[in-house]
Structure formats: C-alpha cells, structure tokens
TORKOL-4160 file (C-alpha; in steps of 0.2 Angstrom, whole numbers, padded with zeros to 4 digits, m for minus):
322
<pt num="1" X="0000" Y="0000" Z="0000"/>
<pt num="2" X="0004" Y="0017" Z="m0002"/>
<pt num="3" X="0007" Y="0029" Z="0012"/>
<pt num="4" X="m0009" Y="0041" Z="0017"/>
<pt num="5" X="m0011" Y="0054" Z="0003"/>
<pt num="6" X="m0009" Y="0068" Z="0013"/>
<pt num="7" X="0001" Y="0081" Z="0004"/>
<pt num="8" X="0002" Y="0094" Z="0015"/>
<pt num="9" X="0007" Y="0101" Z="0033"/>
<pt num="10" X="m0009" Y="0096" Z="0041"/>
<pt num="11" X="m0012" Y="0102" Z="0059"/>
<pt num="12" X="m0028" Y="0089" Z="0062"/>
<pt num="13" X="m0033" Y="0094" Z="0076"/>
<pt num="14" X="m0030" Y="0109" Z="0084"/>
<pt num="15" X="m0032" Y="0104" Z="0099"/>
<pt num="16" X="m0024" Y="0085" Z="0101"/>
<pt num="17" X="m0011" Y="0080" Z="0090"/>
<pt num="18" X="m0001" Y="0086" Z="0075"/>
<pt num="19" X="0004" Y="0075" Z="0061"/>
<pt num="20" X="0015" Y="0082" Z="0048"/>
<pt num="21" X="0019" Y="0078" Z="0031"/>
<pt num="22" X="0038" Y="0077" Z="0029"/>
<pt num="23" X="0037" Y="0077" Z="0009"/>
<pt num="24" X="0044" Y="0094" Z="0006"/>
<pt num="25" X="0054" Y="0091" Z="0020"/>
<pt num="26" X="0042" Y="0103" Z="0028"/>
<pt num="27" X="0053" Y="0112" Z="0044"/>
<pt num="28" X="0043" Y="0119" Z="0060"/>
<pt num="29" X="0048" Y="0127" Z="0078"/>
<pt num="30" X="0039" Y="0127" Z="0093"/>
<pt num="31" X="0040" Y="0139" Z="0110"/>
<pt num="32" X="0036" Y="0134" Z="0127"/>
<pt num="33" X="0026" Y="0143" Z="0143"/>
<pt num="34" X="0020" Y="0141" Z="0158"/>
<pt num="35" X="0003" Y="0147" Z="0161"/>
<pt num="36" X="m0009" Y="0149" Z="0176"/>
<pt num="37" X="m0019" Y="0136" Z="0179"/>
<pt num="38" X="m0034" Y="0150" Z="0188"/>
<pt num="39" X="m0036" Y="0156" Z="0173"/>
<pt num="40" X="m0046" Y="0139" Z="0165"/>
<pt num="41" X="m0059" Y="0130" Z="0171"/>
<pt num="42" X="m0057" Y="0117" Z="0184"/>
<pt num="43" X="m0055" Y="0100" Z="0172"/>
<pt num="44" X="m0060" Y="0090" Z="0187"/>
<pt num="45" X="m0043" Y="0078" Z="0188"/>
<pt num="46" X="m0042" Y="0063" Z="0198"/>
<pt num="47" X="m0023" Y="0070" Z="0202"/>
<pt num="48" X="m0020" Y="0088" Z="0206"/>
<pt num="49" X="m0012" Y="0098" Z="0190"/>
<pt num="50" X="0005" Y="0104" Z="0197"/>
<pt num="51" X="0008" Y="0115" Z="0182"/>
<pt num="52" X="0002" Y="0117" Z="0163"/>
<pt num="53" X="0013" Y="0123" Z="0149"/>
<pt num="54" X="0005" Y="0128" Z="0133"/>
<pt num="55" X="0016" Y="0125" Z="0117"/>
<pt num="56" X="0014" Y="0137" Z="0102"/>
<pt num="57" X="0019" Y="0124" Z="0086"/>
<pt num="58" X="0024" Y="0135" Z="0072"/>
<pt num="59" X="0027" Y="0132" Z="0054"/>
<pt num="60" X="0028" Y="0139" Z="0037"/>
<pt num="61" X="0013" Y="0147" Z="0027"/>
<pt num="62" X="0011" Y="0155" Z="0046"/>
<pt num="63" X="m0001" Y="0141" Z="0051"/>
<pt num="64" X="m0001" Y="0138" Z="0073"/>
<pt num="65" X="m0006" Y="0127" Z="0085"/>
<pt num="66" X="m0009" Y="0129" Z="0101"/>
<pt num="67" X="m0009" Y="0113" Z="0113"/>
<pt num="68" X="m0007" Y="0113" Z="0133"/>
<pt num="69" X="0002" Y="0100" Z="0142"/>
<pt num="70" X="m0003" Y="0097" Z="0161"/>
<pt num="71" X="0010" Y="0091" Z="0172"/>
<pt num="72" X="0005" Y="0081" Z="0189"/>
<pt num="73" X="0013" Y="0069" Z="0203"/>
<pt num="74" X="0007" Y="0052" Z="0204"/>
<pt num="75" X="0014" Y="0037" Z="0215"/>
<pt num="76" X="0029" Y="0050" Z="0216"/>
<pt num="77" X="0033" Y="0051" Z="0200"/>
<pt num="78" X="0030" Y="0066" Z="0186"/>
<pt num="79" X="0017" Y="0065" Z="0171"/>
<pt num="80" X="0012" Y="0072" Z="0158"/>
<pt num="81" X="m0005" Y="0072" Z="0149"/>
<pt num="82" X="m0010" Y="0085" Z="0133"/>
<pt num="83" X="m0027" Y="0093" Z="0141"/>
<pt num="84" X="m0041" Y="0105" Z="0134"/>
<pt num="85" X="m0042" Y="0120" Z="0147"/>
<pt num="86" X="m0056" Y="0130" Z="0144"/>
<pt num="87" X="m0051" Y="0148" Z="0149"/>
<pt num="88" X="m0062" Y="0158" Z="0161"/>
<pt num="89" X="m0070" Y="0171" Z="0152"/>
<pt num="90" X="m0085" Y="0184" Z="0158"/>
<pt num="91" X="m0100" Y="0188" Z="0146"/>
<pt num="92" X="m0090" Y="0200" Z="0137"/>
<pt num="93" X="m0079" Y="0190" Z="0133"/>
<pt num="94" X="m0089" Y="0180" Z="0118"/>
<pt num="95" X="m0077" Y="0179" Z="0103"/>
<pt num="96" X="m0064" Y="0171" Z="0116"/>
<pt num="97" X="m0078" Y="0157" Z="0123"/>
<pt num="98" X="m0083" Y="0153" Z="0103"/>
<pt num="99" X="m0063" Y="0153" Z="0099"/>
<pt num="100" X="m0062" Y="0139" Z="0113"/>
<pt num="101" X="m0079" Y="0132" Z="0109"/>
<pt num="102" X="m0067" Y="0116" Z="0101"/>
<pt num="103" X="m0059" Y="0115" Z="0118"/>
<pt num="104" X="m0074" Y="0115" Z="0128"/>
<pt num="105" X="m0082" Y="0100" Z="0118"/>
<pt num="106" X="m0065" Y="0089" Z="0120"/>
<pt num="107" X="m0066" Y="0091" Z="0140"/>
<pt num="108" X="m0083" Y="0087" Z="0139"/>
<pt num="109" X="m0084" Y="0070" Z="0131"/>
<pt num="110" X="m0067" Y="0068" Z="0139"/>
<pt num="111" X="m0078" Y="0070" Z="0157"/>
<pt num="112" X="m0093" Y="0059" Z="0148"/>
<pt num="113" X="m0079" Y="0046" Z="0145"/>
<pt num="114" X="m0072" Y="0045" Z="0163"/>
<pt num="115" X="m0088" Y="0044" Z="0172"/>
<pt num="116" X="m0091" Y="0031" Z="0162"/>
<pt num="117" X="m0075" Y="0020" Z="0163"/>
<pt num="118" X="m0080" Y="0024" Z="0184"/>
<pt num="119" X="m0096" Y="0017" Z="0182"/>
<pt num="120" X="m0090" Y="0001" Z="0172"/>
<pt num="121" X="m0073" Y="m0004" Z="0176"/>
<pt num="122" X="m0063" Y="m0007" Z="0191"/>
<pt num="123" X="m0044" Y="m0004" Z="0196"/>
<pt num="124" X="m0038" Y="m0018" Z="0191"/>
<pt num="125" X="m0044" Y="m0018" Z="0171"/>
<pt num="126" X="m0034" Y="m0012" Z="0159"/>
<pt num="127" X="m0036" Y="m0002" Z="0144"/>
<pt num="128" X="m0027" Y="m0002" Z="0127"/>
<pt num="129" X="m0027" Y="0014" Z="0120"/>
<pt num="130" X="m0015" Y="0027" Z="0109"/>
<pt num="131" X="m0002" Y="0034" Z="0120"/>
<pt num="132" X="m0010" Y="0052" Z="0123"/>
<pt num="133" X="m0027" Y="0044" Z="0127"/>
<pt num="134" X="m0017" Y="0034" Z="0139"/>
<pt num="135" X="m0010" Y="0050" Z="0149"/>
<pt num="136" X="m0026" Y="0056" Z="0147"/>
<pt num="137" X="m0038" Y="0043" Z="0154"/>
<pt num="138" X="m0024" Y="0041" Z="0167"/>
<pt num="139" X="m0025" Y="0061" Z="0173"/>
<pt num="140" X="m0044" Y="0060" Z="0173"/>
<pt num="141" X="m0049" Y="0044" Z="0182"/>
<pt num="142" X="m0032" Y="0036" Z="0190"/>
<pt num="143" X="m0033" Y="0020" Z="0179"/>
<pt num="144" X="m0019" Y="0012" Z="0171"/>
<pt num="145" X="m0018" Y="0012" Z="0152"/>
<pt num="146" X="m0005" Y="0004" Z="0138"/>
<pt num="147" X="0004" Y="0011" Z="0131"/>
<pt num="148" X="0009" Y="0029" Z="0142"/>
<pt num="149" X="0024" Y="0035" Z="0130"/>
<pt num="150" X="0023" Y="0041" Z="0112"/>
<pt num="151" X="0042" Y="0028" Z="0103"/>
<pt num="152" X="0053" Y="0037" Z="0092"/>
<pt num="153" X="0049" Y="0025" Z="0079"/>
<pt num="154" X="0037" Y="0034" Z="0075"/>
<pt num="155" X="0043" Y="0050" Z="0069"/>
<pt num="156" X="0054" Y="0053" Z="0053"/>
<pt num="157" X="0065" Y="0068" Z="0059"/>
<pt num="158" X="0076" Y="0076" Z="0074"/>
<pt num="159" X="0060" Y="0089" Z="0076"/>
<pt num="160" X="0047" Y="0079" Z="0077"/>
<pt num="161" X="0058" Y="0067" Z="0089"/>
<pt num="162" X="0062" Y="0083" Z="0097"/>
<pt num="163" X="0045" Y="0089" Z="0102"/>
<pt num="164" X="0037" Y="0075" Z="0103"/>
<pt num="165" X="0048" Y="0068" Z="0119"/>
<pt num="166" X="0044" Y="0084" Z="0128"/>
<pt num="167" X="0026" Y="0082" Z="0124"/>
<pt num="168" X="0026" Y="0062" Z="0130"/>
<pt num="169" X="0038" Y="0064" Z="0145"/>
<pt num="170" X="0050" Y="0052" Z="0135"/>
<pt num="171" X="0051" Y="0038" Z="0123"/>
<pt num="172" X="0046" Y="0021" Z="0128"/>
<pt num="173" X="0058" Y="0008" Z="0126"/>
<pt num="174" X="0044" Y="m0004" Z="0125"/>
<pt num="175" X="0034" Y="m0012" Z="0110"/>
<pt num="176" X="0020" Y="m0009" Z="0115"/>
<pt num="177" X="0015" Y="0005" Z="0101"/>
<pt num="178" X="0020" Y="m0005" Z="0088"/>
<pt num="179" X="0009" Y="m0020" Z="0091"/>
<pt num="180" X="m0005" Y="m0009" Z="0095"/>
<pt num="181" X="m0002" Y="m0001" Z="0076"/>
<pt num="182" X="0000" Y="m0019" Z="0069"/>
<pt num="183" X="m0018" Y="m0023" Z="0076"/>
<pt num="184" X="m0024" Y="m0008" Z="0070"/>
<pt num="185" X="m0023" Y="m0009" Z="0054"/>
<pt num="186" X="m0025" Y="m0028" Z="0052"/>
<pt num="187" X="m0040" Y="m0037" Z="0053"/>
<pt num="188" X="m0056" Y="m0032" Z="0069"/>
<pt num="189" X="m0058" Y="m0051" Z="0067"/>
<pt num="190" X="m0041" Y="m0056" Z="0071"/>
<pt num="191" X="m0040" Y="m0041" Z="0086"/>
<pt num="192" X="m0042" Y="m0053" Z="0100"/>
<pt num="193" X="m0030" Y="m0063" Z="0096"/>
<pt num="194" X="m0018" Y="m0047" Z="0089"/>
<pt num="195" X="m0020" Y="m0039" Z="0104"/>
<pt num="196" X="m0016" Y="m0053" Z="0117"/>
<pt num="197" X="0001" Y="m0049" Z="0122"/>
<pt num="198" X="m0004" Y="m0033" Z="0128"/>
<pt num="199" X="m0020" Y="m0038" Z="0140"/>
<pt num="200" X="m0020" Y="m0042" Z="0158"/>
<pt num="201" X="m0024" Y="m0055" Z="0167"/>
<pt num="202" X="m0032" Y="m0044" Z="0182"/>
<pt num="203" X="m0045" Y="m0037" Z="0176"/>
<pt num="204" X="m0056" Y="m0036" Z="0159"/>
<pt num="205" X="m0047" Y="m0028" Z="0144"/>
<pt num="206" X="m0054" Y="m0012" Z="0136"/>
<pt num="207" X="m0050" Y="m0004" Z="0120"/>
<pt num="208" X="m0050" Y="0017" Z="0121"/>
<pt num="209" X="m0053" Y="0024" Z="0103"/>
<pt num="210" X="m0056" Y="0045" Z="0100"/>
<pt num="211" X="m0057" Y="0051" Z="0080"/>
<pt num="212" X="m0043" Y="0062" Z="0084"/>
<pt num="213" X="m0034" Y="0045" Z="0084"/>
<pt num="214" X="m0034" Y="0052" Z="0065"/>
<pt num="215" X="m0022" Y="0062" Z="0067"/>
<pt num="216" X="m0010" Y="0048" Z="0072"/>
<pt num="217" X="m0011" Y="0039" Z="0057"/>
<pt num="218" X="0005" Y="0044" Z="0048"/>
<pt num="219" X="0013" Y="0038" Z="0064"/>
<pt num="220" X="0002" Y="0023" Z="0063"/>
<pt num="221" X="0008" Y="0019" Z="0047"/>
<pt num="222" X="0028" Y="0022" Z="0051"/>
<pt num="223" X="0025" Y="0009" Z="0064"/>
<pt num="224" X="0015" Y="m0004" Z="0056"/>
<pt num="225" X="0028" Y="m0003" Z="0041"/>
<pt num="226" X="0016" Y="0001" Z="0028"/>
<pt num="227" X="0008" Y="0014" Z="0018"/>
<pt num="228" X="m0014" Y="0016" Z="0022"/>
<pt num="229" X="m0027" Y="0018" Z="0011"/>
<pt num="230" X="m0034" Y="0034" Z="0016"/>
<pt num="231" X="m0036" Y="0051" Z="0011"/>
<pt num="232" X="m0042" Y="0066" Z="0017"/>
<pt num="233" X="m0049" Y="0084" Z="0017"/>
<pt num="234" X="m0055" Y="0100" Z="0027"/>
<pt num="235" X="m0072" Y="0105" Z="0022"/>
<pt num="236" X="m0078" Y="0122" Z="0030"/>
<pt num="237" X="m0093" Y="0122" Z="0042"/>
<pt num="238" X="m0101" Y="0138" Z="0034"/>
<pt num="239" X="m0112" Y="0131" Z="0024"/>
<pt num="240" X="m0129" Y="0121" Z="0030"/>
<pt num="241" X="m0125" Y="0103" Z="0039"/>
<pt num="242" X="m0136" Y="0095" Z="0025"/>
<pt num="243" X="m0125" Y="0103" Z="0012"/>
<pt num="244" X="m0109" Y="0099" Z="0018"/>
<pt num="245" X="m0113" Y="0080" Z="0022"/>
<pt num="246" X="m0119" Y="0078" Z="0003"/>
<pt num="247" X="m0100" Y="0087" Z="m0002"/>
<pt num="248" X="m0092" Y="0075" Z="0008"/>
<pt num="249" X="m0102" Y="0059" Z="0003"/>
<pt num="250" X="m0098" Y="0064" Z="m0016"/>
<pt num="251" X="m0081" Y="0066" Z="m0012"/>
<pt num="252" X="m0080" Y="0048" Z="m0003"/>
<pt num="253" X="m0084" Y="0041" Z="m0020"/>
<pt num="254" X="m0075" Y="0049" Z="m0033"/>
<pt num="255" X="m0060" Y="0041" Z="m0040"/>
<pt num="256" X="m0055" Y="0026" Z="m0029"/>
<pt num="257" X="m0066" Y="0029" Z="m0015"/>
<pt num="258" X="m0075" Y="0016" Z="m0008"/>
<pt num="259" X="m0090" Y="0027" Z="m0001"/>
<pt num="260" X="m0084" Y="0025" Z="0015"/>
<pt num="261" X="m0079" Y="0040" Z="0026"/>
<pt num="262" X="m0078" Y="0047" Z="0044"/>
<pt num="263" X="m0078" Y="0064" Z="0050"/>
<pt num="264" X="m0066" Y="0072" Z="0062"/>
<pt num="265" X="m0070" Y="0088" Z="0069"/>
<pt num="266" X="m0057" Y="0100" Z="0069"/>
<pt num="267" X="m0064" Y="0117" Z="0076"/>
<pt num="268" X="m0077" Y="0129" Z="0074"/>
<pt num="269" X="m0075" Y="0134" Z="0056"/>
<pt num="270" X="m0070" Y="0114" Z="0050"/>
<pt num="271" X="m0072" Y="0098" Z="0049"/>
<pt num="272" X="m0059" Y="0086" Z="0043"/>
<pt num="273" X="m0065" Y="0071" Z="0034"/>
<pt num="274" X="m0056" Y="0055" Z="0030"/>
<pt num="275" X="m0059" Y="0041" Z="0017"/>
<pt num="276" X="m0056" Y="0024" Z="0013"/>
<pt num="277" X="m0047" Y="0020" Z="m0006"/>
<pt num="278" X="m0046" Y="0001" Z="m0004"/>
<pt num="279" X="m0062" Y="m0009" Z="0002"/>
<pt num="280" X="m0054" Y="m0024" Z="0013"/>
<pt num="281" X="m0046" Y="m0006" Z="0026"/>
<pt num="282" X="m0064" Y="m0006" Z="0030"/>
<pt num="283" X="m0064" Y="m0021" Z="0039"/>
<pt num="284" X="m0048" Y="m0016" Z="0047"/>
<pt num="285" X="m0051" Y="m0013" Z="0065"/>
<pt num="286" X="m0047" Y="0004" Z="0064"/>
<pt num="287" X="m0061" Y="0006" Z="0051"/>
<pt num="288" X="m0073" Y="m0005" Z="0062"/>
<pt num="289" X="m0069" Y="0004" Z="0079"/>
<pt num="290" X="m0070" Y="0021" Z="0073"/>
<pt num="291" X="m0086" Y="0031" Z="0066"/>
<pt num="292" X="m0083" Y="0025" Z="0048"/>
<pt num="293" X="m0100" Y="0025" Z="0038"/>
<pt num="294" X="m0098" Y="0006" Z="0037"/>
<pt num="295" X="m0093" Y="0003" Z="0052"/>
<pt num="296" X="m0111" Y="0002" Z="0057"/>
<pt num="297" X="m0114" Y="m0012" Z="0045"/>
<pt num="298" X="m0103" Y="m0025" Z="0054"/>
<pt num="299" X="m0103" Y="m0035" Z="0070"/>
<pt num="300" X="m0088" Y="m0037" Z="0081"/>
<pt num="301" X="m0088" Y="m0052" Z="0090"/>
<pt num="302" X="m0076" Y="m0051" Z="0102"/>
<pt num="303" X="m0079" Y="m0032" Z="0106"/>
<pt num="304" X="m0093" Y="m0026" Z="0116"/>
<pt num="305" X="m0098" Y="m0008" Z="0115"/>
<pt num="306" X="m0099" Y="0000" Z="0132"/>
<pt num="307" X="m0101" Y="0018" Z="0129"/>
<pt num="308" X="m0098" Y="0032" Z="0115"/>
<pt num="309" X="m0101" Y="0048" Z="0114"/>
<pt num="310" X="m0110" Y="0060" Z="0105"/>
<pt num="311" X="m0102" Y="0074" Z="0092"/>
<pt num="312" X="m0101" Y="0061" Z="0077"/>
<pt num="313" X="m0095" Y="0047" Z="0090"/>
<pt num="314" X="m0080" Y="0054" Z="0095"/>
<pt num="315" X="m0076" Y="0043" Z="0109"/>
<pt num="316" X="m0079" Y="0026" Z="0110"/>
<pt num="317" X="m0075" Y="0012" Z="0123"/>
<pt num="318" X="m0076" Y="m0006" Z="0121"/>
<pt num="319" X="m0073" Y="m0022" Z="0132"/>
<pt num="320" X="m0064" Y="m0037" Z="0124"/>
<pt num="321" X="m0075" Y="m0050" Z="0125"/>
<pt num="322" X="m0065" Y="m0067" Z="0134"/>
C-alpha cells in the first residue's frame, strides 16, 4: 500500500495532536510557557495539575497550533498528559468562549468518557489505547492504560523526535505501540487474538478509541511498516450541515473511493473528513472501531460496545470479550 495521501502540513486537530507531512521536508519550531492554571476552568482531575505549559507549534505558510500539556505527581513520580483547558471568560468576553468552543467539547466528552470508565470498570482492568489517550484517561480517572509514552519509531525527523519527547515525557523503550499499530490496521476479526500480548490477566481488557486518533495515522503507518489507504480533506462548516454532508459523501466516491468516510472535527470553522481507497481497510479494525459509515454495517464479535459519545462518536469504549 501506499502511504496516506496527505500532501500537506496538516495540523488535524487543533487541539490534540499534530501529524506532519515530511514530503517537502516541511521544517517547523515550537516555544514553550508556563501558564496559570486560575485562569481555566477546573478540568476536574483525579490528580492535582501541578503545572500546565502551553506549546505554540509554528510552521511555514504561518499556520499555529496551540496545545497545553498538564503536568501532575502520581505514586511519586511526574506525568504528563496533553489537556483541553477551557479559559475563564466573563460575558463580554464571547469571541474568546466561541474561539475555545473546540476545547470545551473535547473536556466534555473527555468528562462523559471518565464517568463512564468509573461506572463500568474497576482498578484492576486495563485499557489499550493510543499513548496520549493513555496519559489522558490516566489524569482524569487514576486507571492504568497501555501504552503511556509516544516511541521514536514513529517520527521521521530530529524535530518531530524533538518535540514530541517533551510532549510524552520520553520515549518508551517498550513495543507496545508498535503492536498496538499492527492490530490496528490488520484485521477487527483477528484483534483478540492481535492484541493478546498486551491484555492483563487482572481485570477485563478495554479498547480506548477517539477520531482524533486520525491524526496519528502517519505515525500509525511508520510503525505498522506500511503505507494506508486513506485520504483526506478539510471542508468548511459555513455552509448548512445538510450541504456539507452531501460534499463529503460525493467526495468519498470519486475516483478510488470506496464510499466509506468518517468525520473528524477540527474546530469551529472545519471539519476534517477522511476516506477509505481500498475496500478490505474497512474491515480493518481501525475502520470497524472508529465512526466510519460502514462501520455500522458490521458486528464485532469479540468487542462489546460499552459507551460512545455524542459529536459524530468521537469517543468510543469497548470491552474485549474473553
């Protein structure tokens, strides 16, 4: 397979993660500051935040990205985890509270999420996850997720590796990424058996997925060894919902695409959608676990869905059946 046909810097999220496209060898700096944390909203952490840094990523074409990282003690030793602060504003204050409005939903369904893993799991589970959902879930409800650290493996170049070891608070040294790719983008009826190595025999096993996964994926390809059939694009959310659903539908079936798309929203003013170009990736378990449109065509045996949230699915938990 090819790699994702993505031919250009993109920033996916604004809020979560940044994947870049090293094609034009595309060079990018970043800065770092500590905040106050009395100037956002309480986020309601199991630990408390000792300190949050915000990182301003900067690159050419003078495109930004802003992304907080909140730093915390736990069993006497340092984390990290990247957060959504929503800032404290007064009623004047309108254009900041719609600027953040992308913030706001993140730390919602991120509070959905950890009421819910509360509500049906216990200390002892475990739960299989992308690295940054890990520190995360960890942050917000104490539980213990695989695997906690970002592997170099993944990054093509001394600045990406650069940044992204400060972000993750280190490398692992531990394979547990790479398997986690692997069973990603193989088979959802071989991910019991895929993802074995990497469960517990404490507790129930549970698989964390968030559509700002998405913005992993060149990541997820790096480690997994091969190239993805997927594309994607921003579409603008000025025009009405009914109209900009019938854009991206056309768009999922022109040229080599299969009809099967997901939607990954970005911030107020766009959504970034992603489609499928080969027809077996949509029975990948990626494809299967996250809000593809066919997604909702297939049964997975051995995953129970225990709770996903609302704005398009964009967290979703499920329990590995034994």
């Amino acid at each position: 397979m090819s790699q994702p046909r993505i031919s250009f810097l993109i920033i996916a999220l604004a809020t979560t993660s940044i994947t870049f496209s090293n094609e034009h060898n595309t060079q990018f700096s970043y800065s770092q500051s500590a905040v106050e944390t009395s100037k956002y909203q309480d986020i309601d952490s199991r630990f408390p935040i000792k300190s949050l840094n915000k990182f301003l990523v900067s690159s050419p074409g003078d495109q930004e990205l802003e992304m907080f990282v909140a730093e915390y003690l736990a069993d006497n030793k340092e984390r990290r985890a990247i957060i959504y602060p929503v800032p404290v504003i007064n009623e004047e204050e309108a254009d900041a509270r719609d600027k953040n409005r992308h913030h706001q939903y993140r730390q919602e369904k991120w509070q959905f999420l950890s009421a819910a893993v509360k509500k049906h799991t216990i200390d002892s589970d475990r739960f299989i996850t992308y690295w940054d959902n890990a520190q995360r879930l960890h942050l917000f409800t104490g539980r213990m997720a695989i695997p906690e650290q970002p592997v170099e493996k993944a990054f093509s170049n001394p600045e990406e590796k650069s940044f992204w070891r400060e972000i993750g608070n280190g490398f692992s040294q531990q394979e547990q990424l790479i398997v986690f790719a692997q069973c990603l983008i193989g088979n959802a009826r071989d991910a019991k058996s895929c993802l074995s190595q990497l469960y517990t025999d404490a507790g129930d096993n549970y698989i964390l997925i968030s559509a700002d996964d998405m913005a992993h994926i060149q990541e997820i390809s790096l480690l997994a060894g091969q190239g993805l059939p997927l594309e994607t694009r921003l579409f603008s959310t000025d025009s009405d919902l009914h109209g900009q659903i019938r854009q991206v539908r056309e768009w999922a079936r022109e040229g080599e695409g299969t009809g099967s798309y997901m939607l990954q929203p970005v911030d107020e003013n766009f959504v970034r959608a992603w489609r499928i170009i080969d027809p077996t990736f949509e029975d990948s378990l990626l494809a299967s676990l996250l809000p593809f449109t066919t997604a909702a065509e297939k049964e997975l045996a051995d995953l129970k869905l225990v709770f996903r949230s609302d704005w398009g699915g964009y967290l979703s938990m499920y329990q590995i059946v034994n």
